[in-house]
C-alpha positions as CSV (number, residue, x, y, z in Angstrom):
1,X,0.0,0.0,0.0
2,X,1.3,3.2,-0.9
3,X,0.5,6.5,0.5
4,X,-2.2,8.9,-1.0
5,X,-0.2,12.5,-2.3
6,X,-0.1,15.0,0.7
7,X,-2.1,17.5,0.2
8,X,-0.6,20.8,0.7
9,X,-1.7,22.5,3.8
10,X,-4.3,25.3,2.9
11,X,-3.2,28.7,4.5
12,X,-5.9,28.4,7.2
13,X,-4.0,25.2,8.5
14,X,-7.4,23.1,8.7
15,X,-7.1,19.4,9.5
16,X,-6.5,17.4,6.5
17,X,-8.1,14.1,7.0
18,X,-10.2,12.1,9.9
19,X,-13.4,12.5,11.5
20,X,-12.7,16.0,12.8
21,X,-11.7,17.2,9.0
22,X,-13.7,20.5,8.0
23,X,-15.6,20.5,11.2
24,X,-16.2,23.9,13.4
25,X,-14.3,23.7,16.7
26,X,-17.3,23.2,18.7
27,X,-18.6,20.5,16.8
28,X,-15.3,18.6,17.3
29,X,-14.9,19.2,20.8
30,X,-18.5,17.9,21.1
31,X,-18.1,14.5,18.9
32,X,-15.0,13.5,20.9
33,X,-15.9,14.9,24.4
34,X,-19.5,13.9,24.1
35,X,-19.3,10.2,23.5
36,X,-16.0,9.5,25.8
37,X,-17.8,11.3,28.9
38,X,-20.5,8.9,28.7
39,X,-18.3,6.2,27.6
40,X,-16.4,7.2,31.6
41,X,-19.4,7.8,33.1
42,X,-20.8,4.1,32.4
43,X,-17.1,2.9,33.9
44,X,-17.0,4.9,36.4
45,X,-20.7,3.8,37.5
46,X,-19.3,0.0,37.0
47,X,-16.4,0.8,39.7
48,X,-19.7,2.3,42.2
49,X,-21.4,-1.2,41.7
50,X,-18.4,-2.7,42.0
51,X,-18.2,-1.6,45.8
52,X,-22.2,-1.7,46.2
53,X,-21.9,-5.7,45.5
54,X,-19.3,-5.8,47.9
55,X,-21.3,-3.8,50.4
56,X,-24.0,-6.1,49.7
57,X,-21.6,-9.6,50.5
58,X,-24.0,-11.7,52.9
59,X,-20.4,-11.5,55.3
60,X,-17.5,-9.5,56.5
61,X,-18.6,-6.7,53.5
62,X,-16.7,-4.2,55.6
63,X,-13.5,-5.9,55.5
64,X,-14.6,-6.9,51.7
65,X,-15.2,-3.2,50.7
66,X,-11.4,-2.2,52.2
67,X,-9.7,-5.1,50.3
68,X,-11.7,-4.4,47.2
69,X,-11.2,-0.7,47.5
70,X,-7.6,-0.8,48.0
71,X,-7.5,-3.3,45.0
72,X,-9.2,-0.8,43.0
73,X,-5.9,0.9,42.6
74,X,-4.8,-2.1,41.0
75,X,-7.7,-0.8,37.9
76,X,-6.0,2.6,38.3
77,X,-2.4,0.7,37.7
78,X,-3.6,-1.0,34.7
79,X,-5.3,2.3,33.6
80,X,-1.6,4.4,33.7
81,X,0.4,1.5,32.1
82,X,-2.2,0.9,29.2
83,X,-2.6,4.5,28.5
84,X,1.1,5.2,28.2
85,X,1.0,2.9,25.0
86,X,-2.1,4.4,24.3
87,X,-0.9,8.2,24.8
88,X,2.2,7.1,22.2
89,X,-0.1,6.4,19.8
90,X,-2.3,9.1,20.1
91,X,0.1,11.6,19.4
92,X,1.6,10.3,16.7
93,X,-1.7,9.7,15.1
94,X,-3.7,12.5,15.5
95,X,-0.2,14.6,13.7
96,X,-0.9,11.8,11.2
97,X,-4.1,12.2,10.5
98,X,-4.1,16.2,10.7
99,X,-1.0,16.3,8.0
100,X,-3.3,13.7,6.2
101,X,-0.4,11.0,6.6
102,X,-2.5,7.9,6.5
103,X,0.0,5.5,6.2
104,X,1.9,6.9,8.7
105,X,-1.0,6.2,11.0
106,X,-2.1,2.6,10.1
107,X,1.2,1.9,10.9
108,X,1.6,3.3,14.7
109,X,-2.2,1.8,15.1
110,X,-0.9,-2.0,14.0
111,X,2.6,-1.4,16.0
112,X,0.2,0.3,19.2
113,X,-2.2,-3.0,19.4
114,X,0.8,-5.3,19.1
115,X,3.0,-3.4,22.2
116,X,-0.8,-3.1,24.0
117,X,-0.8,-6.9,24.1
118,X,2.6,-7.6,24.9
119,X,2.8,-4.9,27.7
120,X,-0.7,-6.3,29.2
121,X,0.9,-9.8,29.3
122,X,3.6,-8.7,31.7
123,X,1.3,-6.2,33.5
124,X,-0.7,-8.8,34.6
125,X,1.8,-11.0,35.7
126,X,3.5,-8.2,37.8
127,X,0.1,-7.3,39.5
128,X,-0.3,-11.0,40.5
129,X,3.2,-11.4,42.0
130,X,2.5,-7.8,43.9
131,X,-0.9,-8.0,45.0
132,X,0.2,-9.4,48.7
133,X,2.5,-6.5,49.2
134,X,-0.3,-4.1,47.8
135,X,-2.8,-5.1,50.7
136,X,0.3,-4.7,52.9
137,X,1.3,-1.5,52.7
138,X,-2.5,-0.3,53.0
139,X,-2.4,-1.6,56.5
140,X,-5.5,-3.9,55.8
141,X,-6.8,-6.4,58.3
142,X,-5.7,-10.3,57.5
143,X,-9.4,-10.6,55.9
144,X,-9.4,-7.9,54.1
145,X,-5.9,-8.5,52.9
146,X,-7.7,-11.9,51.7
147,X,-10.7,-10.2,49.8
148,X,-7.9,-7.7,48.5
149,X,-5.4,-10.3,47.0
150,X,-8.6,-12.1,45.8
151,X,-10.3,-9.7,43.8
152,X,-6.6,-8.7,41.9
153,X,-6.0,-12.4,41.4
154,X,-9.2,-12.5,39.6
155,X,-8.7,-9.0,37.9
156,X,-5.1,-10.2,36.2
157,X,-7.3,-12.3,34.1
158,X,-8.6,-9.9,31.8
159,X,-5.6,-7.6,31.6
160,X,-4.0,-8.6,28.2
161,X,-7.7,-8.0,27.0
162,X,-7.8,-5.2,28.7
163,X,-5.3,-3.5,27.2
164,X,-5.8,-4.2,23.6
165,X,-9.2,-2.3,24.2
166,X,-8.1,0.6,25.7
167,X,-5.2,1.4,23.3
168,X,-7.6,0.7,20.6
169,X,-9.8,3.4,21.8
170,X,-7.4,5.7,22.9
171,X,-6.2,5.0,19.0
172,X,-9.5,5.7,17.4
173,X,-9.6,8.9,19.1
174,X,-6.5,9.9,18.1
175,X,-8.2,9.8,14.7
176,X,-11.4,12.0,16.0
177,X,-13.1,8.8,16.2
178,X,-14.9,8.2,19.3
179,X,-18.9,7.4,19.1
180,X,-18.9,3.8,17.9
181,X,-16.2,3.4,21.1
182,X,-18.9,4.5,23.0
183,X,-21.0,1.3,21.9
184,X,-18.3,-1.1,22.8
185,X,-17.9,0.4,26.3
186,X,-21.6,0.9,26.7
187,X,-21.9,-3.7,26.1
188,X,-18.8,-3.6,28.4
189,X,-19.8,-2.4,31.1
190,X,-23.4,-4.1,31.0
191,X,-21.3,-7.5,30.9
192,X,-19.2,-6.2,33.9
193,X,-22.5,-5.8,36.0
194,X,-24.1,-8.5,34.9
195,X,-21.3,-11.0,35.5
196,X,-19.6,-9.7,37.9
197,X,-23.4,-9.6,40.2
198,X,-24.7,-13.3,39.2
199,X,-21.0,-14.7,40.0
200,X,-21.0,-12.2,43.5
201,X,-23.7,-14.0,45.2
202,X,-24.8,-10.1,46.2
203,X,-28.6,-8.9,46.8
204,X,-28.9,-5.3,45.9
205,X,-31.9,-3.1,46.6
206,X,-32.6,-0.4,43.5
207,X,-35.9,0.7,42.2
208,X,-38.1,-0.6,45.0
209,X,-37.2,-4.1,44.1
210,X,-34.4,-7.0,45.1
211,X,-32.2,-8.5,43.1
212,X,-30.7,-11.7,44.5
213,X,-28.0,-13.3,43.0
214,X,-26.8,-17.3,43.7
215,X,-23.6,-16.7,43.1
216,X,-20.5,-18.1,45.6
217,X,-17.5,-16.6,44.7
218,X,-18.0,-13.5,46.4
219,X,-15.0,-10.9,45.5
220,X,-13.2,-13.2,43.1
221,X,-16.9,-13.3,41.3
222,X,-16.8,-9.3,41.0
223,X,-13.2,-9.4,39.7
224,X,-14.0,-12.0,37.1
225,X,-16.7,-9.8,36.1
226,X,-14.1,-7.7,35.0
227,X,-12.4,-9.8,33.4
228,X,-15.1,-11.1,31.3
229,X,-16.0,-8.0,30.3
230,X,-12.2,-6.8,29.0
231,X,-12.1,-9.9,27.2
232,X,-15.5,-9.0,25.3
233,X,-13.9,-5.5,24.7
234,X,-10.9,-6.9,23.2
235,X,-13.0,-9.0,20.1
236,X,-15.5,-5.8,19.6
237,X,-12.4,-3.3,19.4
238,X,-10.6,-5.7,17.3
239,X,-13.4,-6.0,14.9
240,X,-13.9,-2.3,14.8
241,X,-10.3,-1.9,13.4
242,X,-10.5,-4.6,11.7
243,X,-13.5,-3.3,9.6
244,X,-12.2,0.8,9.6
245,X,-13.2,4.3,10.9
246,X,-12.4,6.8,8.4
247,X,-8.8,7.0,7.5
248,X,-8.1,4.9,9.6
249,X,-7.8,1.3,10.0
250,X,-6.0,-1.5,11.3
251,X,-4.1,-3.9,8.6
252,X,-2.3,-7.0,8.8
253,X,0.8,-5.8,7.6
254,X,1.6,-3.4,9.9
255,X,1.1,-5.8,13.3
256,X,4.3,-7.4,12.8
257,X,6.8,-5.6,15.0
258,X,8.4,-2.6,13.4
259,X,10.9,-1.3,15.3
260,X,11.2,2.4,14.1
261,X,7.8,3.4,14.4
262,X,7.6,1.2,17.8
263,X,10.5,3.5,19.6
264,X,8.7,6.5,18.1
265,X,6.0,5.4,20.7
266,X,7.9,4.2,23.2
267,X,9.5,7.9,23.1
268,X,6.2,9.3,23.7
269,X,4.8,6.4,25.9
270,X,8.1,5.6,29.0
271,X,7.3,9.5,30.3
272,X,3.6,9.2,30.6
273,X,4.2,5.9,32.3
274,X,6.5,7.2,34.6
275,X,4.1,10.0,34.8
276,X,0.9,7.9,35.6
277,X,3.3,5.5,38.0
278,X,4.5,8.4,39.6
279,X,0.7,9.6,40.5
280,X,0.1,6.1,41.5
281,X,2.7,5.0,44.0
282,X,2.1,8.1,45.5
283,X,-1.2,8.0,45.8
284,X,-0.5,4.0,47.3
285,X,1.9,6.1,49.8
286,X,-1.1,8.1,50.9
287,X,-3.0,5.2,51.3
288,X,-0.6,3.7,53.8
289,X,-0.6,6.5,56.0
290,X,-4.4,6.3,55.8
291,X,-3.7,3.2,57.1
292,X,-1.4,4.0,59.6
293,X,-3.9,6.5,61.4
294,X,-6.6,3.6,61.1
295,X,-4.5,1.5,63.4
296,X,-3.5,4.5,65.5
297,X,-7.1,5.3,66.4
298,X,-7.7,2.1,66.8
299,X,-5.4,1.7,69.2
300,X,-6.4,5.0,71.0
301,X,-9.9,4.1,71.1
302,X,-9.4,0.5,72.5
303,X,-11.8,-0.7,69.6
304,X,-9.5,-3.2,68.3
305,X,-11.1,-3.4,64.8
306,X,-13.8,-1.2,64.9
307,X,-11.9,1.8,62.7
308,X,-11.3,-0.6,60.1
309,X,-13.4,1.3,58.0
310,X,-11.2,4.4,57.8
311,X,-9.7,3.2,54.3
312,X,-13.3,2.7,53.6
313,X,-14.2,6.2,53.9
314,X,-11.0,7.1,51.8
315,X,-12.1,5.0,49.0
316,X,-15.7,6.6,49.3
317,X,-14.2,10.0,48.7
318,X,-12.3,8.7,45.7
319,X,-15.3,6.6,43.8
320,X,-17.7,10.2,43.9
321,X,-14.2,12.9,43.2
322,X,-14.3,9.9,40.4
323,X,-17.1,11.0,38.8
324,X,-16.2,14.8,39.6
325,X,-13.3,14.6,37.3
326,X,-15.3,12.3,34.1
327,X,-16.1,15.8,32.3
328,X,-12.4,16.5,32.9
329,X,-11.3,13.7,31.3
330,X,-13.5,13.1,28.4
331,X,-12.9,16.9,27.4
332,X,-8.9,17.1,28.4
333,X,-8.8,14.1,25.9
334,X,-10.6,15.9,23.1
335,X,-7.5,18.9,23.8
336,X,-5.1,16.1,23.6
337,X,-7.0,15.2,19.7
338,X,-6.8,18.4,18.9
339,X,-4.0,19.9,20.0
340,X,-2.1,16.9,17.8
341,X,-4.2,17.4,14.7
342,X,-4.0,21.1,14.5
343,X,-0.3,20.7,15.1
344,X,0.1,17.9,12.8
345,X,-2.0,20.4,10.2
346,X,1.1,23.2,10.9
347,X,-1.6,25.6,12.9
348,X,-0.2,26.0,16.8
349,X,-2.4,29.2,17.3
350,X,-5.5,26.5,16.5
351,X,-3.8,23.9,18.7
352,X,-3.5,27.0,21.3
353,X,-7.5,28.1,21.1
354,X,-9.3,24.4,21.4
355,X,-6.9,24.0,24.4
356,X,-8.2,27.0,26.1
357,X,-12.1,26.5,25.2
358,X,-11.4,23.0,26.3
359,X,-10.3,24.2,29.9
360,X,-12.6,26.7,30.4
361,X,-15.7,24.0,29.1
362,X,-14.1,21.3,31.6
363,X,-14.3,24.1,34.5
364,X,-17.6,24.7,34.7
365,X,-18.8,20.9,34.3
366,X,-16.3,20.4,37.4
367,X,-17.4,23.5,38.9
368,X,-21.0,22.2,39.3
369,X,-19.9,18.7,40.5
370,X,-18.5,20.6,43.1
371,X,-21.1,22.4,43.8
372,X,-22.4,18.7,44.3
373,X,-20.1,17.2,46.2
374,X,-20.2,20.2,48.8
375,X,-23.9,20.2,49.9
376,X,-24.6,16.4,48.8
377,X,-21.9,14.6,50.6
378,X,-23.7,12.6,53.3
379,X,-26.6,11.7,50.3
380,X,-23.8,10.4,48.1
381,X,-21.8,8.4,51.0
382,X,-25.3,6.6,51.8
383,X,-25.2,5.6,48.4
384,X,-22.4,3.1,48.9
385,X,-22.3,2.4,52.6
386,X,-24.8,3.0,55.5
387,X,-21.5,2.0,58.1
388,X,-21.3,5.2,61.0
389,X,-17.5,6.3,60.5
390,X,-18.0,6.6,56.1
391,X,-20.6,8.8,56.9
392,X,-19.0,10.7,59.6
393,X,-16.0,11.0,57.5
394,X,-16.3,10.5,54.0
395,X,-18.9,13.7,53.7
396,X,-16.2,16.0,54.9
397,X,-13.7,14.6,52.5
398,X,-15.9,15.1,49.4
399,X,-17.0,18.7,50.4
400,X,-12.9,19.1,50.9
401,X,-13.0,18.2,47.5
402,X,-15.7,20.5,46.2
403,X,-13.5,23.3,46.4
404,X,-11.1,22.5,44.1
405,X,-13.0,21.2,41.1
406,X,-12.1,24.1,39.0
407,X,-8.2,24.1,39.6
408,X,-8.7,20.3,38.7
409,X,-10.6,20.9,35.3
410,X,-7.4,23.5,34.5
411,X,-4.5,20.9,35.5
412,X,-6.6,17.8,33.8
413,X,-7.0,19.7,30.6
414,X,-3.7,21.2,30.0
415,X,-2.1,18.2,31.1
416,X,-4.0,16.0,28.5
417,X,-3.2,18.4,25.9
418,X,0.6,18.2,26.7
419,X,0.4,14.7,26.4
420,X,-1.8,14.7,23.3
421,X,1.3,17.1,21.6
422,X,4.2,14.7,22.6
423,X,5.3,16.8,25.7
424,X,4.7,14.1,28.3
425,X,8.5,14.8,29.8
426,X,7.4,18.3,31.1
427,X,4.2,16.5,32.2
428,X,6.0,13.7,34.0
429,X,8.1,16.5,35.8
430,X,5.7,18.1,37.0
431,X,3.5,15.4,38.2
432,X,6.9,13.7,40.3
433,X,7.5,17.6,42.0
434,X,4.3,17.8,42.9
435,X,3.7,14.2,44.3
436,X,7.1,13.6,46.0
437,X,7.9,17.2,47.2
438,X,4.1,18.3,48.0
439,X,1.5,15.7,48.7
440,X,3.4,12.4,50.2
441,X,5.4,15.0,52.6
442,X,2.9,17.0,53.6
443,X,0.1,14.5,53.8
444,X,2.3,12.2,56.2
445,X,3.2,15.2,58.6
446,X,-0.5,16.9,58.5
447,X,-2.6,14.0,58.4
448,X,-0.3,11.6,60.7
449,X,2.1,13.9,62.7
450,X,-0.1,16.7,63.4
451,X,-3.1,14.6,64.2
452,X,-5.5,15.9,62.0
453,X,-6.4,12.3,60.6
454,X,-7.7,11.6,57.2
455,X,-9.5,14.7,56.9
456,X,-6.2,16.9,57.2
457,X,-4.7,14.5,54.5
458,X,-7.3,15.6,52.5
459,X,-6.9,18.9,52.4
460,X,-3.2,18.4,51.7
461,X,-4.4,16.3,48.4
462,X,-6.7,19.0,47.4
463,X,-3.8,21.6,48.1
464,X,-1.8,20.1,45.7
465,X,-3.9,19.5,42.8
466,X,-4.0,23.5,42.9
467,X,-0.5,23.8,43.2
468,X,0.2,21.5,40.0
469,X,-2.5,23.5,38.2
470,X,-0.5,26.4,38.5
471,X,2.6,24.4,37.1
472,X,1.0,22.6,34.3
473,X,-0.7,26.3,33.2
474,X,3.0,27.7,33.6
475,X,4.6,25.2,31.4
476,X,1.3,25.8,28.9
477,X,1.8,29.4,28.4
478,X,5.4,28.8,27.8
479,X,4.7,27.2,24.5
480,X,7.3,24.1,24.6
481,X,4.6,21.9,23.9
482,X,3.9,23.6,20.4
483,X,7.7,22.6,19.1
484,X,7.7,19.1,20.3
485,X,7.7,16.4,17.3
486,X,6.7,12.7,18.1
């Protein structure tokens, strides 16, 4: 296959090819952000269920809810080692596809699903091996360290699958494609309920009615849910690309490894790994000192295991500031598309402008969840657990959390769109200063050493996600991102 003559660029440095070609601004932000914040919105409402069929277990749901919560991060793992393949080729295609070099990206597309498989094998086996020390460093009680190591076990499963659908997506919205995505997420996530209930053996309440399940396997049911449902992703992703979006479409002879266009995403990919890692393990530090004042009021309190639930609360707080952040996401990913195309079609002032409408969109959506999360937190906690300390604790951490929705939207956005340009180093810098020198630091001597418990922790997280804001907006206006070529 050759490639079609490149067009020359016409003087208003439109986008030359794809799904966004010769569409207004606002219509492209729409037809990516659109479909991709539902397409969160159903996963993020999967992860809720998730906990509400462990809070439904016929036993020990407490101690099920803290394993299962603290292996949640092992999703949020997987999530920042597939999307650094997926970041890779993002950037390279949306240049691609904004220059209107086709070829150019069928090939990253065929070399990005071959890496996503290969990378998924070894990502599950690493996650099986660490899963014990994962429920060890969260301080978790020996049964919920079972239920933890339990549900990951199951989890691994699915992860090769995994992977193959998420840098699929992430690939197809590279090229401005992201509706029929939507439609593979949306059958999904219904398979992820589904399965992941009958296997449970949970009985949920909802609508007036009860649904009762016979299922034995308790947490290892509701991680094999999972893994069902990545497996069903993979085959429906795979015949997508198969079959073609337009201009773009996956073809046997560019799956075989090709090593020069496989570094070029590598180069883009390590620093949004170390990025994501980065975020991660420090957010698994955070987590230990959660632990760590668990045990310590515990011990103050004579209550033995009775404050178990502490880690609970935490991972209340993170399941609603979840869906907080989806309009964040699903619009800082349509920055990232654009900011590559109109860069790829030799226009940075373009690139520049759907960045900006693209933050300020993402800061009211956040601004209103806020709002939410302010006056609704005790309605949302009920939502997932009726246990006293989440509700004593977990509606002061989402109201915490309210306040700084806005200086989220702003670091979410800008940082997508760095990464959607190729300038994931700057992005991985920042994220690593403000982790390591602000929030683990400052989070162990507020929360732990002052005394001010999980809700001073808090307030350090929330402290921090400002502060990087103001870095990642520092490094935008400085324009580095414009020159960078993937």
């Amino acid at each position: 296959m050759t490639s079609p003559p490149r067009k020359t660029p016409p003087p208003d440095g439109s986008i030359q090819s794809g799904n966004l070609a010769g569409r207004s601004l606002g219509m492209s932000i729409l037809l990516i952000a659109g479909p991709i914040f539902l397409e969160q919105l159903l996963a993020a409402t999967v992860g809720l269920v998730d906990k509400m069929l462990t809070g439904a277990l016929p036993v020990s749901s407490t101690a099920a809810l803290d394993g299962v919560g603290v292996g949640s991060y092992v999703g949020w793992f997987i999530g920042i080692a597939v999307s650094s393949v997926g970041i890779g080729s993002l950037a390279i295609i949306s240049r691609a596809v904004g220059a209107g070099k086709i070829v150019e990206a069928e090939r990253a597309l065929g070399q990005a699903i071959t890496f996503a498989l290969l990378w998924g094998l070894v990502i599950a086996g690493l996650l099986w091996i660490g899963a014990p020390w994962l429920a060890k460093v969260s301080g978790l009680s020996p049964e919920a360290t079972v239920a933890c190591v339990d549900y990951i076990h199951a989890v691994c499963v699915g992860v090769p699958f995994g992977s193959v659908t998420f840098v699929g997506i992430m690939s197809l919205h590279g090229a401005g494609e992201a509706v029929r995505p939507f439609f593979i997420m949306l059958a999904v996530n219904v398979v992820n309920v589904l399965v992941s209930w009958r296997l449970s053996g949970s009985t949920l309440d909802a609508f007036g009615m009860t649904f009762a399940s016979s299922g034995t396997l308790g947490v290892v049911g509701i991680g094999l849910g999972t893994a069902v449902a990545r497996f069903v992703g993979a085959v429906l992703i795979l015949g997508l690309m198969f079959y073609g979006v337009k201009d773009l479409k996956l073809r046997r002879s560019f799956i075989a490894i090709e090593r020069q266009m496989l570094l070029r995403i590598v180069r883009v990919g390590v620093p949004a790994f170390l990025d994501g890692i980065g975020m991660w393990a420090g957010n698994i530090v955070v987590l230990g000192i959660v632990g760590r004042i668990a045990a310590r009021e515990a011990l103050e309190a004579g209550l033995g295991e009775a404050a178990v639930g502490l880690i609970g609360a935490h991972i209340i707080g993170v399941q609603w500031e979840a869906f907080s952040f989806l309009p964040g996401m699903a619009i800082g990913t349509a920055a990232a598309t654009l900011a590559g195309q109109y860069l790829g079609a030799g226009n940075p002032r373009m690139a520049t402008r759907s960045v900006w409408v693209c933050a300020i969109i993402a800061a009211v959506f956040m601004g209103s969840a806020g709002i939410a999360m302010i006056f609704g937190g005790e309605f949302l906690t009920r939502q997932i657990s009726q246990d006293p300390l989440h509700l004593e604790v977990a509606p002061k951490l989402l109201e915490i959390a309210g306040f700084v929705q806005v200086g989220f939207a702003f670091a979410m956005v800008l940082r997508e769109a760095m990464r959607g340009a190729g300038d994931t180093r700057w992005a991985m810098f920042i994220t690593w200063f403000g982790t390591y020198a602000v929030r683990v630091p400052l989070a162990h001597v507020v929360g732990y050493q002052m005394g001010h418990g999980l809700v001073g922790v808090w307030l350090v997280l929330c402290g921090e996600i400002v502060f990087r804001s103001i870095l990642y907006l520092g490094r935008f206006l400085h324009g580095g991102w414009r020159r960078m070529t993937v």
